[in-house]
N, C-alpha and C positions, 0 to 999 in steps of 0.2 A: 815639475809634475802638476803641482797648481796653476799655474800658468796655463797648460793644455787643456787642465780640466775648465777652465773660467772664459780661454778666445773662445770667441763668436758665442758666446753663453746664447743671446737671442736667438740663432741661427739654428741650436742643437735643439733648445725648445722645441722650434719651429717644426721642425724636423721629426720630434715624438708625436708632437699632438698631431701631425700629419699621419704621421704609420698608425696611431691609435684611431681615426678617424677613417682610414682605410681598413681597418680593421675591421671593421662596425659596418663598414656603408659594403663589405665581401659578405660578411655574415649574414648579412641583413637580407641580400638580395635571393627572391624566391621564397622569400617569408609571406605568409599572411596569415588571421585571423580571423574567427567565425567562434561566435556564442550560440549556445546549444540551451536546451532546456530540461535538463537530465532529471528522471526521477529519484527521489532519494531512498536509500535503502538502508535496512538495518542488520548489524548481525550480534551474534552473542546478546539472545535477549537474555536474562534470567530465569529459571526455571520456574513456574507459578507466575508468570507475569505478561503481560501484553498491552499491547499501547494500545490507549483509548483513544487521542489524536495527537495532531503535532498540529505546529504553526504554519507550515510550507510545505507540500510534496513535491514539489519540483526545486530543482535550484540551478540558476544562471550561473553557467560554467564559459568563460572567453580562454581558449584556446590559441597556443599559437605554435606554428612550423613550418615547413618546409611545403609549398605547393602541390606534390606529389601526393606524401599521406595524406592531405590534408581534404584534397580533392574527392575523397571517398568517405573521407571522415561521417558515422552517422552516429544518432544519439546513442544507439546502442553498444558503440564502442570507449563510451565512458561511461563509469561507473563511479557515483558518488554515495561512499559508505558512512553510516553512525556506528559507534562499537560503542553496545548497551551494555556493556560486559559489566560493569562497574553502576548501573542505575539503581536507582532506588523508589517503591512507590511514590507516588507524586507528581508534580512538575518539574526538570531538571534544563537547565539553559547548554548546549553542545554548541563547541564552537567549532569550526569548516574551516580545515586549513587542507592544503595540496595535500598533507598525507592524509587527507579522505576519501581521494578522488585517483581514480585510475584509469591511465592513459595508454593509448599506444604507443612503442618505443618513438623517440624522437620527438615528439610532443610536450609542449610545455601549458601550465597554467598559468594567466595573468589574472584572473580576478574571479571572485565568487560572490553571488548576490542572491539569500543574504549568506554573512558570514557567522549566523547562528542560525539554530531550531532551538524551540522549548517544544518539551515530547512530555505527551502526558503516559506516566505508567500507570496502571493496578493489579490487585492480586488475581489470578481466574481460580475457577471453583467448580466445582457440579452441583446440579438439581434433579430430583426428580419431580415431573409434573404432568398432569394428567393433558389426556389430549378428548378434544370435542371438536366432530365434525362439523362440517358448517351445510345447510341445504337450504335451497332457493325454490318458490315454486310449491304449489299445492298439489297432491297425489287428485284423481278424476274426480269427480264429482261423485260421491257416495261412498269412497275412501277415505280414511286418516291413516295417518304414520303412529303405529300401535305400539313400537320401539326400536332403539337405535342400539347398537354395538359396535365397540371399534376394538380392533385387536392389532397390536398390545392398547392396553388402556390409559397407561403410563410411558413415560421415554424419560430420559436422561441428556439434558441438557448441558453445554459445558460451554465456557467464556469468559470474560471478565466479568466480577462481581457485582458491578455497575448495573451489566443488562441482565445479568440472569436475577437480578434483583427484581427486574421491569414484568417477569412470569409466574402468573400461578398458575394455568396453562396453556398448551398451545392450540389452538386451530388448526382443521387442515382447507386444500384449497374446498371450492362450494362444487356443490353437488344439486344438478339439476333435477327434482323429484316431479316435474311438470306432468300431469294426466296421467300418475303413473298406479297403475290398479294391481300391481304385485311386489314383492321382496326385492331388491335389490342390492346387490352385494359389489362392492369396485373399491380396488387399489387407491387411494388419494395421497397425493403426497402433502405432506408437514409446513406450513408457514409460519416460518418467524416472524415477517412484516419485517424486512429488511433490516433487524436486528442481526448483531454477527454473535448468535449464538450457534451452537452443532448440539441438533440433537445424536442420537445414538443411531435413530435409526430414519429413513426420508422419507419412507412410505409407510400408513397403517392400512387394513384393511375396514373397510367400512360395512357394515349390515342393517336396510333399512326395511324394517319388517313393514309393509303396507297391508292393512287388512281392512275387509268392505265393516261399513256400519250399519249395526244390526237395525232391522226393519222390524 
């Protein structure tokens, strides 16, 4: 029995790495590969909390499969997730492995670039804080602007604690008062200035009393 297992020992070698090699070079064929640029995405944030930044919003995802799906393949058919379920205020380093990334069936991942984020968390919170319109422009010639009201007067703001720290209160957009010889009353909606806070509410109403001076 040792005897059959040991002739041609070279030959039976030969002969595996051969079927292993055909193996590989069947499998193989109709394969190819394409890197995408997927944005990253989070879930299970913690309750009171929101990310202030990360280090990457995209992440180089190299794909590999079968010519077919692959040929249709768009970015928006991967999805690469963080699970913050577990975060804590601060700065925390998340490592990128396939089980982040979700694919169409038959699709594999080779590589991810990078293979961490550092995500910055803090607490959110609310404010209240008064609102003041904004206006551009002089009322006519023998006119002043005699008083301003805005309703509500106040709003409620909400965000991370970081920016709503950045308000004592908000502005709305400007309001043209050029030549203008009466009262004027308009809807204006709320600027943050590109802060990511929510007020409560997006528009106030604005009231610009213009009255002649007296002669």
């Amino acid at each position: 029995m040792k005897k059959l297992l040991t002739e041609n020992l070279g030959m039976k070698i030969s002969a595996v790495l051969l079927s292993v090699f055909l193996w590989f070079f069947v499998t193989s064929r109709g394969q190819s590969e394409i890197t995408l640029d997927v944005p990253l995405e989070f879930k299970d944030i913690p309750p009171a909390m929101g990310i202030v930044n990360t280090s990457v919003k995209t992440v180089s995802v190299t794909v590999r499969g079968h010519e077919r799906p692959m040929k249709n393949l768009k970015v928006s058919d991967v999805r690469v997730y963080v699970d913050l379920g577990k975060a804590t205020k601060g700065v925390d380093v998340f490592y990128l492995t396939k089980d982040n990334i979700k694919l169409p069936y038959a699709l594999s991942v080779l590589n991810i670039t990078p293979s961490t984020v550092k995500i910055k968390l803090d607490e959110t919170a609310s404010k209240t804080v008064s609102v003041k319109p904004v206006l551009t422009g002089e009322p006519r010639n023998g006119f002043f602007v005699s008083a301003v009201k805005v309703e509500p007067k106040s709003v409620v703001i909400s965000g991370l604690k970081s920016d709503i720290r950045k308000f004592r209160f908000l502005k709305t957009e400007s309001l043209d008062i050029t030549d203008s010889d009466k009262t004027i009353t308009q809807e204006l909606n709320i600027d943050t200035n590109g802060v990511k806070v929510t007020p409560d509410t997006e528009t106030v109403k604005a009231t610009i009393y213009i009255s002649e001076r007296p002669r």
